[in-house]
MARVO-441932 format. One record per residue (C-alpha): residue in three letters; x, y, z; residue number from 0. Coordinates in steps of 0.5 Angstrom, whole numbers, plus 500, padded with zeros to 3 digits. Layout:
<recs>
 residuo  xx  yy  zz num
     Ala   X   Y   Z NUM
...
</recs>
This chain:
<recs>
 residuo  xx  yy  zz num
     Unk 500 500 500   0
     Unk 502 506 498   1
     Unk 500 514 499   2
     Unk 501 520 502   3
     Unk 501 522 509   4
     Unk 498 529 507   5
     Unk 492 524 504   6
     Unk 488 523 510   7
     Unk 483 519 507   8
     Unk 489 515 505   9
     Unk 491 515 512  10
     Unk 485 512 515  11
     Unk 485 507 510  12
     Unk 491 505 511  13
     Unk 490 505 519  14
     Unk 484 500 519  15
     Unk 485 495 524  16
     Unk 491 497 527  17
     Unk 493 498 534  18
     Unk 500 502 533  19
     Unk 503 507 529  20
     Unk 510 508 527  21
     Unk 511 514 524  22
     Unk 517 515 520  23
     Unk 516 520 514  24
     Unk 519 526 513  25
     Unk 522 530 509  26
     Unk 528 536 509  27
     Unk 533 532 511  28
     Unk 538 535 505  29
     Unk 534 541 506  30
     Unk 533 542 500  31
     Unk 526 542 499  32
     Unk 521 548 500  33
     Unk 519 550 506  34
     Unk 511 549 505  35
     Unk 513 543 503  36
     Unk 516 540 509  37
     Unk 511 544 513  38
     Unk 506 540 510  39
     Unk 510 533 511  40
     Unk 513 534 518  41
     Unk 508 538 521  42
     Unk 501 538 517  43
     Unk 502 529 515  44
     Unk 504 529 523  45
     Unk 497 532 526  46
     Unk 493 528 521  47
     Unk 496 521 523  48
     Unk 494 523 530  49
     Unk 487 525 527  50
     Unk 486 518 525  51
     Unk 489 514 531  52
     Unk 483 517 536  53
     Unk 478 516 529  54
     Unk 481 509 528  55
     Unk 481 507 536  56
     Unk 490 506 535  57
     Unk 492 506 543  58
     Unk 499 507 541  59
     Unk 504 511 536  60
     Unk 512 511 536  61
     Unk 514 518 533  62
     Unk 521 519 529  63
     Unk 524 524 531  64
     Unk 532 526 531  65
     Unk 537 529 536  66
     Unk 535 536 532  67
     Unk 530 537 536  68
     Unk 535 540 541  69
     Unk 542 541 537  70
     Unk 542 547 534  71
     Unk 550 548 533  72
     Unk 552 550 540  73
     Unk 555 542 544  74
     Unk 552 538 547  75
     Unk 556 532 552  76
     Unk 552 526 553  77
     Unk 546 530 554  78
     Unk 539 526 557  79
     Unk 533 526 555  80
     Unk 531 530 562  81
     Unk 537 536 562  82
     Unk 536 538 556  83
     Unk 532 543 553  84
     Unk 528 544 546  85
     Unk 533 548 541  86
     Unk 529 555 541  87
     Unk 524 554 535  88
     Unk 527 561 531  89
     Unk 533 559 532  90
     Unk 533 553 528  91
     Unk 537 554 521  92
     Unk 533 549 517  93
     Unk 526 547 515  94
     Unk 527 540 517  95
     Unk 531 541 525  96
     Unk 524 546 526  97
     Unk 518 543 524  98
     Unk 521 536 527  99
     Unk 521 540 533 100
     Unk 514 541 533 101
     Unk 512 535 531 102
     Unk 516 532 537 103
     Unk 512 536 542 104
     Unk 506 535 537 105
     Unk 506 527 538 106
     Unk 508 529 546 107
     Unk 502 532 547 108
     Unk 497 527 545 109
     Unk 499 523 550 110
     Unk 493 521 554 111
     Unk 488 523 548 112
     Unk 481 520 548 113
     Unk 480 515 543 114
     Unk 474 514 539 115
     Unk 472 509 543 116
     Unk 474 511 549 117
     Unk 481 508 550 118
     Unk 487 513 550 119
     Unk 493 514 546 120
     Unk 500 512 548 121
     Unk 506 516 545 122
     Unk 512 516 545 123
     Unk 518 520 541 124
     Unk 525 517 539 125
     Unk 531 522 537 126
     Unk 536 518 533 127
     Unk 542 521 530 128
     Unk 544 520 524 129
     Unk 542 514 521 130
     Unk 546 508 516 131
     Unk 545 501 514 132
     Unk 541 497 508 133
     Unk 536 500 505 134
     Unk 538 508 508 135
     Unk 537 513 502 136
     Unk 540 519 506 137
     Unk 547 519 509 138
     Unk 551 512 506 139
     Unk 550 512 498 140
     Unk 551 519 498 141
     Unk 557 518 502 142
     Unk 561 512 497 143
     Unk 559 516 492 144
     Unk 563 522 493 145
     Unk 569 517 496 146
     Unk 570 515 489 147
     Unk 569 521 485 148
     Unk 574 524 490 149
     Unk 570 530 493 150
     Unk 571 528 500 151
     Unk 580 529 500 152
     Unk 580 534 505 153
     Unk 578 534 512 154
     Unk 575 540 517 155
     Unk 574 542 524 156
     Unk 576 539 530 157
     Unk 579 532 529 158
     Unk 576 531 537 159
     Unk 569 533 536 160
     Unk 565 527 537 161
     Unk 558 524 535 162
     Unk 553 519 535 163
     Unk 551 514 529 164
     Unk 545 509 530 165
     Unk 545 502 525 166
     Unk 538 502 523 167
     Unk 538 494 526 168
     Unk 539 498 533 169
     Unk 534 503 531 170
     Unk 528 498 528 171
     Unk 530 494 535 172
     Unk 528 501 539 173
     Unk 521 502 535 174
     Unk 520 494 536 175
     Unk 521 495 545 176
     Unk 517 502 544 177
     Unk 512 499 541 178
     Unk 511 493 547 179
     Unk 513 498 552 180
     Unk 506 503 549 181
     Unk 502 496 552 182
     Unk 498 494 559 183
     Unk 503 488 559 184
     Unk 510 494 561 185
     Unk 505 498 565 186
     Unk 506 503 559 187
     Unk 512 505 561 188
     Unk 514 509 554 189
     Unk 507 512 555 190
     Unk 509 519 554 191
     Unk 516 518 555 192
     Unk 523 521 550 193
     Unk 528 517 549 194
     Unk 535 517 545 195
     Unk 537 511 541 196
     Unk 543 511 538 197
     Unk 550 506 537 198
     Unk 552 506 544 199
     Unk 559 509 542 200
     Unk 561 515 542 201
     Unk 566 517 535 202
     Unk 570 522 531 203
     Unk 568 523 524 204
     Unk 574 521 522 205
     Unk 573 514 526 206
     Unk 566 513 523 207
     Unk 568 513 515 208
     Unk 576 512 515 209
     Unk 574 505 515 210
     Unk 569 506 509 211
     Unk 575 510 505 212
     Unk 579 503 507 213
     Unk 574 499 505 214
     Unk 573 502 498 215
     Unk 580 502 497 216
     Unk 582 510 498 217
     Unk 587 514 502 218
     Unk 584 517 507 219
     Unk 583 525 507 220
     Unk 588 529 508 221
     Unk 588 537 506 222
     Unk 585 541 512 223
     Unk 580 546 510 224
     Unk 577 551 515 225
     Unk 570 550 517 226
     Unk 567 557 516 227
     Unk 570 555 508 228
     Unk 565 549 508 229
     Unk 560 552 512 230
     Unk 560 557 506 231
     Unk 561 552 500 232
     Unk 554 549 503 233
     Unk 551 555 504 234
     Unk 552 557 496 235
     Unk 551 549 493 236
     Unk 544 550 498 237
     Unk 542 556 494 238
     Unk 545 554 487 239
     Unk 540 548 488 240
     Unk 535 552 490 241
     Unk 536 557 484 242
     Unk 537 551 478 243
     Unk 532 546 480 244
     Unk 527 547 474 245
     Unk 533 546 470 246
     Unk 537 540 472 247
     Unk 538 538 479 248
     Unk 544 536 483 249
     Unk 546 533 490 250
     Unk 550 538 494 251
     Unk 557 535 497 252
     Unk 554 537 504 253
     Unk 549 543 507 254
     Unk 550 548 512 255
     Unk 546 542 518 256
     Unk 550 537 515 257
     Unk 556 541 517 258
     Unk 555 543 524 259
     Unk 553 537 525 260
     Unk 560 534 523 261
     Unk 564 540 527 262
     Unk 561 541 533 263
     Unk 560 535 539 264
     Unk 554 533 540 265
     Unk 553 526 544 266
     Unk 547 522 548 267
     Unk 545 519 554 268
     Unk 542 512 552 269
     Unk 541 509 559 270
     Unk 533 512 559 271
     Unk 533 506 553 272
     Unk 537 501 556 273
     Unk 533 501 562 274
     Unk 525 502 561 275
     Unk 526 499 554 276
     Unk 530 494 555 277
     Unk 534 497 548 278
     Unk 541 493 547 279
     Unk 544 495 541 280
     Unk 549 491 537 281
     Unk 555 493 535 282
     Unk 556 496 528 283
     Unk 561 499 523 284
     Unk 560 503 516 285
     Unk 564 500 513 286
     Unk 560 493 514 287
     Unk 554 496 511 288
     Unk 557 498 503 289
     Unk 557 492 499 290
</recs>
């Protein structure tokens, strides 16, 4: 089954005779996209999946979210679901980071919300970092391809800033033990809860990929160039998409938010997962995800 989460009726048809909801789509990632766009999918999709849950009676809902909700540049050490605030709303330098926010809150508030048939609808939010494995369209492929085409032979930034990834094995296994911890049996303990879900480790970007250069038989980087450089380039390549889409379209080397979120750290507790979910992520590399 196909559709739009903008299409209401779609979603209705979709949702009959299910009892939880994971919801996973998004758009604006690149943030290359309109921004009425990405409102109306992030923001606008997410208030009617909650619409038809009290229609169709579905007393669970498992929210993708993303660490952007509360990074927006400044660093954040092993941040918990509890100290750390949400990133102001003005603030955010993009579509996506913003209206995921709101989205994130939006899921939040509808917790406890009256069914149709009388029940209540349990939420809960999940916030991974950036995601990689089989089937991830976003971060991997797009990497591997620059790799060859020898685009990524420079380095930027400090070689100490570190970050979390997340395999989506261990993301799928989240959202499955959310999904049970959403029910009477778990005392629903996920009923209105936050958690971050990521790798277990903490890295450097120069640990994550060096691998995957190895693996596709590549020197590593080595020129070093300024971040404020790059933060620029990205800037440019953004508007240039932007100015020459209805002619061709090409994919920038990275975008402002990708490039903050490689310079400055910004790591998370996991312990919240662990302990009310029962999360155990396995232990994964890049390099073992490219063929």
């Amino acid at each position: 089954l196909q559709g739009d989460v903008r299409d209401y009726d779609a979603l209705l048809k979709a949702c009959e005779g299910v009892d939880c909801v994971f919801h996973v789509a998004a758009c604006g990632m690149s943030g290359l996209e309109q921004a009425n766009q990405i409102e109306s999918i992030n923001v606008g999709g997410t208030k009617l999946i909650i619409d038809v849950c009290k229609q169709r009676n579905i007393p669970r809902l498992i929210y993708t979210s993303t660490v952007n909700v509360v990074f927006g540049g400044n660093p954040i050490e092993e941040g918990d679901e509890e100290t750390v605030p949400y990133f102001p709303l003005e603030k955010h330098f993009d579509h996506y980071s913003r209206t995921k926010a709101i989205a994130d809150q939006m899921v939040l508030a509808a917790n406890g919300t009256l069914l149709k048939g009388g029940d209540k609808l349990h939420t809960c939010v999940l916030r991974p970092p950036g995601i990689y494995g089989p089937g991830e369209q976003r971060h991997l492929p797009r990497v591997a391809v620059n790799i060859q085409r020898r685009l990524f032979n420079f380095k930027f930034g400090n070689h100490k800033v570190q970050m979390n990834w997340v395999h989506i094995g261990n993301l799928v296994q989240a959202h499955l033990l959310a999904a049970e911890a959403l029910t009477s049996e778990k005392g629903y303990v996920a009923s209105g809860q936050v958690y971050y879900i990521h790798d277990g480790e903490n890295v450097t970007f120069a640990e994550w990929i060096v691998p995957l250069f190895e693996k596709l038989g590549y020197r590593k980087p080595w020129i070093h160039i300024p971040v404020l450089l790059v933060h620029l380039a990205a800037t440019v390549m953004e508007y240039l998409h932007l100015a020459l889409k209805p002619f061709f379209s090409f994919t920038p080397l990275l975008t402002r938010n990708e490039v903050w979120n490689l310079t400055v750290t910004h790591t998370f507790r996991i312990d919240k997962a662990r302990s009310q979910l029962g999360y155990k992520p396995k232990k994964f590399s890049l390099a073992d995800s490219v063929d």
